[in-house]
LUMSEKOL-190986 format. One record per residue (C-alpha): residue number from 1; residue in three letters; z, y, x. Coordinates in nm, 4 decimals, decimal comma. Last residue first. Layout:
<nodes>
- pos  code  c3  c2  c1
- NUM  Ala  Z  Y  X .
...
</nodes>
This chain:
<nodes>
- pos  code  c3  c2  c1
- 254  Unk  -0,8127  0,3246  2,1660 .
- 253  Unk  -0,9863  0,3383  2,5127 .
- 252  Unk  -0,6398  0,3751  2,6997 .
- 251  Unk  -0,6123  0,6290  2,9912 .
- 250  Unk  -0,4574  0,8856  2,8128 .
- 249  Unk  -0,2122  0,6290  2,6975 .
- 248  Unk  -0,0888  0,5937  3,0614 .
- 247  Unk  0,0247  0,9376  3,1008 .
- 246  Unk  0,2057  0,9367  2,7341 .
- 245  Unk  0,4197  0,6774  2,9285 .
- 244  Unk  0,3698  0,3147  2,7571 .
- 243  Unk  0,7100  0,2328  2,5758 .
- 242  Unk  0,6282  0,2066  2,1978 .
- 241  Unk  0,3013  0,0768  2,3183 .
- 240  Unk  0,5205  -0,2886  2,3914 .
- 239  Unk  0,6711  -0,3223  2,0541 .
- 238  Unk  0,3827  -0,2557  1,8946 .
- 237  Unk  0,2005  -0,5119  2,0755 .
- 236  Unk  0,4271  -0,7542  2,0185 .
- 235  Unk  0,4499  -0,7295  1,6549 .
- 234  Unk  0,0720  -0,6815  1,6120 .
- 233  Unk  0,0199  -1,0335  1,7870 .
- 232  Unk  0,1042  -1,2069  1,4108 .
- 231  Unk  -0,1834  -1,0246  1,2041 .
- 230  Unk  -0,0299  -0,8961  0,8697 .
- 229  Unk  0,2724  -0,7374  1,0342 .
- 228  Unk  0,5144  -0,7546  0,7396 .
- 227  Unk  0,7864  -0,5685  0,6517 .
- 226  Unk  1,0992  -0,5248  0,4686 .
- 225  Unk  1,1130  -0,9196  0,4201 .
- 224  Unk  1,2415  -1,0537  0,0599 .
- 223  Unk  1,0587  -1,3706  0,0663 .
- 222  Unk  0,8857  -1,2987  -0,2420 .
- 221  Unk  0,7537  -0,9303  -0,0414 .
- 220  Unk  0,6767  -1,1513  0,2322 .
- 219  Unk  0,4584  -1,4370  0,0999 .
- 218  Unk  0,3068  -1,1341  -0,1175 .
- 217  Unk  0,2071  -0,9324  0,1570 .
- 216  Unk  0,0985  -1,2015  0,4241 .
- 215  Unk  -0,1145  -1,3487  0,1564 .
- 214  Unk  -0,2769  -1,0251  0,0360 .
- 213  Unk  -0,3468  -0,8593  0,3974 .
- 212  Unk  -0,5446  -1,1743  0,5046 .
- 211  Unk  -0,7374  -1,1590  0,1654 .
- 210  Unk  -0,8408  -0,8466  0,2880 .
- 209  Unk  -0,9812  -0,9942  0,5973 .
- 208  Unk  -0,8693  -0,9307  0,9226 .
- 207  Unk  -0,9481  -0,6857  1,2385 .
- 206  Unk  -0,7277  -0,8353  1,5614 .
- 205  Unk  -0,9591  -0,6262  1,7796 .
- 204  Unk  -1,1364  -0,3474  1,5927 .
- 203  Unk  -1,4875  -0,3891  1,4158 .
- 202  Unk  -1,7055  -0,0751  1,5214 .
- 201  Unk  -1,7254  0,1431  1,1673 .
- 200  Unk  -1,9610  0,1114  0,9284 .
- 199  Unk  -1,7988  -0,0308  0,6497 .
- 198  Unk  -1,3918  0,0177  0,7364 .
- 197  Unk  -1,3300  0,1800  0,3661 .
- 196  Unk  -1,5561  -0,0609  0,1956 .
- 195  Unk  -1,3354  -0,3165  0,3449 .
- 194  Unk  -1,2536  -0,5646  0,6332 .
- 193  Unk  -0,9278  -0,4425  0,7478 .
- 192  Unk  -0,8281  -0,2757  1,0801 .
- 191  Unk  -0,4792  -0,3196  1,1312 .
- 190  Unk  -0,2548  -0,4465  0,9004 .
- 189  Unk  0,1144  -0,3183  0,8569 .
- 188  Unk  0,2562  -0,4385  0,5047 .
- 187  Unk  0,5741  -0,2506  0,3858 .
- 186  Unk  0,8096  -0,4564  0,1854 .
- 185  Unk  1,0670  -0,2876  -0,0759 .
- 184  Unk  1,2946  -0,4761  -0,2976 .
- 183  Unk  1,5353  -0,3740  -0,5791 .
- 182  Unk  1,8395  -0,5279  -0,6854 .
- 181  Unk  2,0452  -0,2012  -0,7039 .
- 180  Unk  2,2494  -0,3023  -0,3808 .
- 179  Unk  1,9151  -0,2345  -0,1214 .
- 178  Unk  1,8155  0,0581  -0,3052 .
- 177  Unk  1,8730  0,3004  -0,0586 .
- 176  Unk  1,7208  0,0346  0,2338 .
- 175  Unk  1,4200  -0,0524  0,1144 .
- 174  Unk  1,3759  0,3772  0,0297 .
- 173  Unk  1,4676  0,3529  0,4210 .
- 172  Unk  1,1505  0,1623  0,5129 .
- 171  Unk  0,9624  0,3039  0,2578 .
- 170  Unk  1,0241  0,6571  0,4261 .
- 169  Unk  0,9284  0,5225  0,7298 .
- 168  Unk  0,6302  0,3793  0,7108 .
- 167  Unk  0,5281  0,6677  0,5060 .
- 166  Unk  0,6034  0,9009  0,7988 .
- 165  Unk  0,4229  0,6993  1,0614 .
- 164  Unk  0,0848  0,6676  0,8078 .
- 163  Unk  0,0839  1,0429  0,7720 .
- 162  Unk  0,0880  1,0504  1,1767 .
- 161  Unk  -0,1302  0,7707  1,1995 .
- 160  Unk  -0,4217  0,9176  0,9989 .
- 159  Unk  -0,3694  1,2798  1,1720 .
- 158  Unk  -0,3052  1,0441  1,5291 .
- 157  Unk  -0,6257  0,8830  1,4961 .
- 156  Unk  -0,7752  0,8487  1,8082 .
- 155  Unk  -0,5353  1,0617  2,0501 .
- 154  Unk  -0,2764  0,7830  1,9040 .
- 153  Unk  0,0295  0,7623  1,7165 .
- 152  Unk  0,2372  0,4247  1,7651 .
- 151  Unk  0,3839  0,2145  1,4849 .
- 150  Unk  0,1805  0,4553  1,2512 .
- 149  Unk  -0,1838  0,3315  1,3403 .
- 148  Unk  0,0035  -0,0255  1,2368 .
- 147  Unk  -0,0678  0,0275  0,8853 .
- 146  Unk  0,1008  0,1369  0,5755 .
- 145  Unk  0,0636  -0,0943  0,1977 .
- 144  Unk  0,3996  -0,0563  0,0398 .
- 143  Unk  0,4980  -0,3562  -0,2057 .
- 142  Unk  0,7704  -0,2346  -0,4049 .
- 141  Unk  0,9287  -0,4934  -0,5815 .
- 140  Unk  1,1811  -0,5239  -0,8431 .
- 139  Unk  1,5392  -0,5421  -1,0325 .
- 138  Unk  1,8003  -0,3247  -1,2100 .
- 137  Unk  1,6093  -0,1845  -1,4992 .
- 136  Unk  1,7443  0,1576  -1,4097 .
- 135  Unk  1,6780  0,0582  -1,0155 .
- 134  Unk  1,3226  0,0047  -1,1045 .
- 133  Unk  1,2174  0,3121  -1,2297 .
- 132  Unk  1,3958  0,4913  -0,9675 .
- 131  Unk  1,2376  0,3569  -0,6337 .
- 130  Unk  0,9285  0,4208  -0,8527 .
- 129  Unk  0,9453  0,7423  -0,8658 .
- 128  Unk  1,0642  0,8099  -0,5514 .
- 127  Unk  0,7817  0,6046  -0,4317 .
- 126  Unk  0,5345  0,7777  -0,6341 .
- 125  Unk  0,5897  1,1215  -0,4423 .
- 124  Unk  0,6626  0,9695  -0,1224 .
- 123  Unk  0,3332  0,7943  -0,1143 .
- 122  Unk  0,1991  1,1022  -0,2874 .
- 121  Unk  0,3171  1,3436  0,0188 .
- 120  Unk  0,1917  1,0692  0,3166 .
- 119  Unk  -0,1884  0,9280  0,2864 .
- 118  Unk  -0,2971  1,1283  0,0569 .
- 117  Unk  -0,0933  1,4665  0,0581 .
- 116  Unk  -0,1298  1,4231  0,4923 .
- 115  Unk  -0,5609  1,3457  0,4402 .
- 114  Unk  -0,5703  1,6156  0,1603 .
- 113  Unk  -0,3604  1,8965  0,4994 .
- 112  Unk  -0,6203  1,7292  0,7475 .
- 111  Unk  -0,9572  1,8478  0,5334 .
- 110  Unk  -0,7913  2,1838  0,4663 .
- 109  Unk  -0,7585  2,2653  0,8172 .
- 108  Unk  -1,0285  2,1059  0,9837 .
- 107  Unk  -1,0171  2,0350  1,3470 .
- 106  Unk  -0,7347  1,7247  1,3453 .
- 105  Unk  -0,9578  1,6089  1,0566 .
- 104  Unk  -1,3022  1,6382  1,2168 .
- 103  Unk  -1,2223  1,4082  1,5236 .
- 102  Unk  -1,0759  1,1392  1,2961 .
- 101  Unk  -1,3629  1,1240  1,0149 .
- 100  Unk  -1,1911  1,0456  0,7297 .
- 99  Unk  -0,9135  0,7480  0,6396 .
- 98  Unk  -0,8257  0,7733  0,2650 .
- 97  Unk  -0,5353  0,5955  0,1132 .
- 96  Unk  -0,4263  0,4054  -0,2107 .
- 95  Unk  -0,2416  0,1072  -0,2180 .
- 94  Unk  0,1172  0,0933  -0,3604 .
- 93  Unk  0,1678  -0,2324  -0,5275 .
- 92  Unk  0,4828  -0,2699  -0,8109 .
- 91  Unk  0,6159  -0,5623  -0,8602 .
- 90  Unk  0,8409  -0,7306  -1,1591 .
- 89  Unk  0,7839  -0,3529  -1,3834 .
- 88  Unk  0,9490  -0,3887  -1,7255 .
- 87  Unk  0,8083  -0,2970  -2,0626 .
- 86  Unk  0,5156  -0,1356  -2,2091 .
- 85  Unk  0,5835  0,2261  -2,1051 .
- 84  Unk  0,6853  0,1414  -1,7800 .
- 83  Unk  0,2928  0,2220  -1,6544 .
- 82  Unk  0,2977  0,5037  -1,8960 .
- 81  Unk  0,6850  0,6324  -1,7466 .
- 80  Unk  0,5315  0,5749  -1,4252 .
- 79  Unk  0,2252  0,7772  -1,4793 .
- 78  Unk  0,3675  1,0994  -1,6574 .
- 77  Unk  0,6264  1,0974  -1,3193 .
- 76  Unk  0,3254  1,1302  -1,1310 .
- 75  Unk  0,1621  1,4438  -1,2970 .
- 74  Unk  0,3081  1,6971  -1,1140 .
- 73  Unk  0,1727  1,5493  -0,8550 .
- 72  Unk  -0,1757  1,5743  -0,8732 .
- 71  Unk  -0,2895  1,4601  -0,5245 .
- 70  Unk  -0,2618  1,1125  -0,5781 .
- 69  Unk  -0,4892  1,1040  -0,9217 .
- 68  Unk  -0,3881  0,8438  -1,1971 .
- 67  Unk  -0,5569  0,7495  -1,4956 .
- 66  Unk  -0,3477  0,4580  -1,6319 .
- 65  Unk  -0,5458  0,1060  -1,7577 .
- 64  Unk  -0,3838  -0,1864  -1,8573 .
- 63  Unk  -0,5063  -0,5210  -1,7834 .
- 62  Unk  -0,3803  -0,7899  -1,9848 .
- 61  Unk  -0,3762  -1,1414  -1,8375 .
- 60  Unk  -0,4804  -1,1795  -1,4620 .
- 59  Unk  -0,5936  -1,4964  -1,3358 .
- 58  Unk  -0,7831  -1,4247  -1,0709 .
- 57  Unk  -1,1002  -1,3954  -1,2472 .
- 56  Unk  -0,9350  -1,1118  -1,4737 .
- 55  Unk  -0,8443  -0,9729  -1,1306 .
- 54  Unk  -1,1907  -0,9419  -1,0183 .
- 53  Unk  -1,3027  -0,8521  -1,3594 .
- 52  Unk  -1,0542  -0,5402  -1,3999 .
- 51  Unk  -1,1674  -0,4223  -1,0764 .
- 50  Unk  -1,5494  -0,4509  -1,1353 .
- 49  Unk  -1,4807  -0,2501  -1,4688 .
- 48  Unk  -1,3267  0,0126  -1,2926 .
- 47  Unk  -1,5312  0,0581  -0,9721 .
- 46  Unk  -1,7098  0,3723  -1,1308 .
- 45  Unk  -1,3739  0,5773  -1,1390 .
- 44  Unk  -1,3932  0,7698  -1,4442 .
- 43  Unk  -0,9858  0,8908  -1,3924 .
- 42  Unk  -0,9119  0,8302  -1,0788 .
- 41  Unk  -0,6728  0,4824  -1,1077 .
- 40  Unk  -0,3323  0,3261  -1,2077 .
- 39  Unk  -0,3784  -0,0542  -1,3164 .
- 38  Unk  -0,1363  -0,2104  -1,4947 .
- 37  Unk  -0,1590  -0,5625  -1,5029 .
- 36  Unk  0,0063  -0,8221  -1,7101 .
- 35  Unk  0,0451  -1,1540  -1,5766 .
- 34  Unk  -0,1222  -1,4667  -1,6410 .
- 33  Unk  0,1807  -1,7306  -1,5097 .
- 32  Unk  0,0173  -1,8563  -1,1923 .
- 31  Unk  -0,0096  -1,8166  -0,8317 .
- 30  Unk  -0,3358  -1,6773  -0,8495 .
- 29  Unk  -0,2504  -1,3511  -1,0204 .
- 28  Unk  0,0097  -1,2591  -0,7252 .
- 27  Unk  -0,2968  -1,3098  -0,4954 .
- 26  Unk  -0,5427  -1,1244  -0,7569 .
- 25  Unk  -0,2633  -0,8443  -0,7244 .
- 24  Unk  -0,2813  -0,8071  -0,3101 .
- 23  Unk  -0,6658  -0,8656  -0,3205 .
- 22  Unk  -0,6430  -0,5620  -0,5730 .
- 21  Unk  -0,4420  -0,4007  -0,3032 .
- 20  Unk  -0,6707  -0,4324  -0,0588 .
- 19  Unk  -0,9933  -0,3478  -0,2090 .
- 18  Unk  -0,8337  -0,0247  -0,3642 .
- 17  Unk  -0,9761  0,0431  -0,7049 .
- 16  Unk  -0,6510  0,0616  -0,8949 .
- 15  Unk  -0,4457  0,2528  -0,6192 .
- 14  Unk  -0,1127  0,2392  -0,7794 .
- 13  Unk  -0,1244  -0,1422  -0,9212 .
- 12  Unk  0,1773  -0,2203  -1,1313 .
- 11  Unk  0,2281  -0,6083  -1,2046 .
- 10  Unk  0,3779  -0,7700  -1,5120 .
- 9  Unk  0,5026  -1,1171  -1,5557 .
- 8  Unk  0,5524  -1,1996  -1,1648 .
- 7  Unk  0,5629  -1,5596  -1,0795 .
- 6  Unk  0,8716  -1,6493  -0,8884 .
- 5  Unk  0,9121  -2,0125  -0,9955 .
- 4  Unk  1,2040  -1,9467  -1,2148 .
- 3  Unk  1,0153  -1,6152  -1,3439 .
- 2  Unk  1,0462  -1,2647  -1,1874 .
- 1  Unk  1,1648  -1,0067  -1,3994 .
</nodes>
């Protein structure tokens, strides 16, 4: 549980190499109280060790480590009861995600069905899971990372913001199912992030930083908000794409 000044004592990481959500946990880790990690993760993944000294520089106490792949999941409920294992979760990140080559996925069967399990199936997979976990034990956050590609579906991206839609969604409403159990659920919408996953790419208006995507997570998953638009104008603009004519979007360079 959460301490009296709201410092977690043991933080779940699904995703363990993901820039953003170890920004997400070394923001947690900064505020104090040297927190146990548990850090779920490919199997072999060469970013390990970097990981578990970014959030040992953080502030981080024990790391844990749990091999965990997203598209095995018959294997997910092994991973939560391992990252339970050692006692109660406080928060729990969800961070994983792949993003592709947009114009190949929509044409590529078996390329678009891994980017849906991904980015969609496993979110729902470990989420139920977790949404669990934490109601036995009575309290908890979920920190959801999603994006604002699934506020409105685009020609662009839409197998990316389609997958990212549903998730939205679904953590929305798992916020909402365990509402009375004492259990919290936030889902972060950044746009484009500065990351190894965005290198390469032309930078997006509005694009932020990951440590951008850490603050406005935590500040609103201790706040108790069921979602976050990390970059302010997103709100807006979301609200107003949600009723441009399909006609109109055709016309739109994005």
């Amino acid at each position: 549980m959460l301490n009296a000044v709201g410092q977690a004592q043991h933080i779940l990481l699904l995703g363990g190499t993901s820039d953003i959500g170890l920004a997400i946990v070394s923001e947690l880790a900064s505020r104090g109280g040297s927190p146990t990690v548990t850090l779920c993760a490919r199997e072999g993944s060469p970013r390990i060790d970097a990981a578990v000294n970014t959030l040992t520089a953080s502030g981080a106490g024990e790391i844990r480590i749990v091999d965990f792949d997203a598209l095995d999941f018959d294997s997910h409920p092994a991973v939560i009861d391992a990252a339970f294992a050692e006692g109660e979760v406080d928060i729990a990140v969800v961070a994983f995600g792949t993003l592709g080559d947009q114009e190949e996925l929509w044409q590529d069967q078996a390329k678009a069905v891994a980017s849906a399990q991904t980015n969609y199936t496993a979110y729902v997979s470990v989420g139920v899971l977790l949404g669990q976990a934490m109601k036995r034990q009575g309290h908890g956050n979920i920190i959801a990372l999603s994006s604002v590609a699934g506020q409105k579906v685009r020609r662009s991206n839409f197998v990316y913001g389609s997958a990212k839609a549903g998730m939205d969604g679904f953590y929305l409403q798992l916020g909402e199912a365990l509402r009375s159990s004492g259990v919290k659920v936030t889902v972060v919408r950044p746009g484009q992030v500065r990351t190894k996953m965005t290198e390469g790419l032309d930078e997006a208006p509005l694009t932020v930083n990951k440590e951008d995507v850490a603050e406005a997570a935590v500040d609103a998953a201790l706040a108790g908000k069921p979602a976050v638009f990390v970059h302010k104008l997103f709100g807006p603009i979301s609200l107003v794409l949600q009723h441009i004519p399909a006609a109109i979007m055709r016309r739109l360079s994005f």
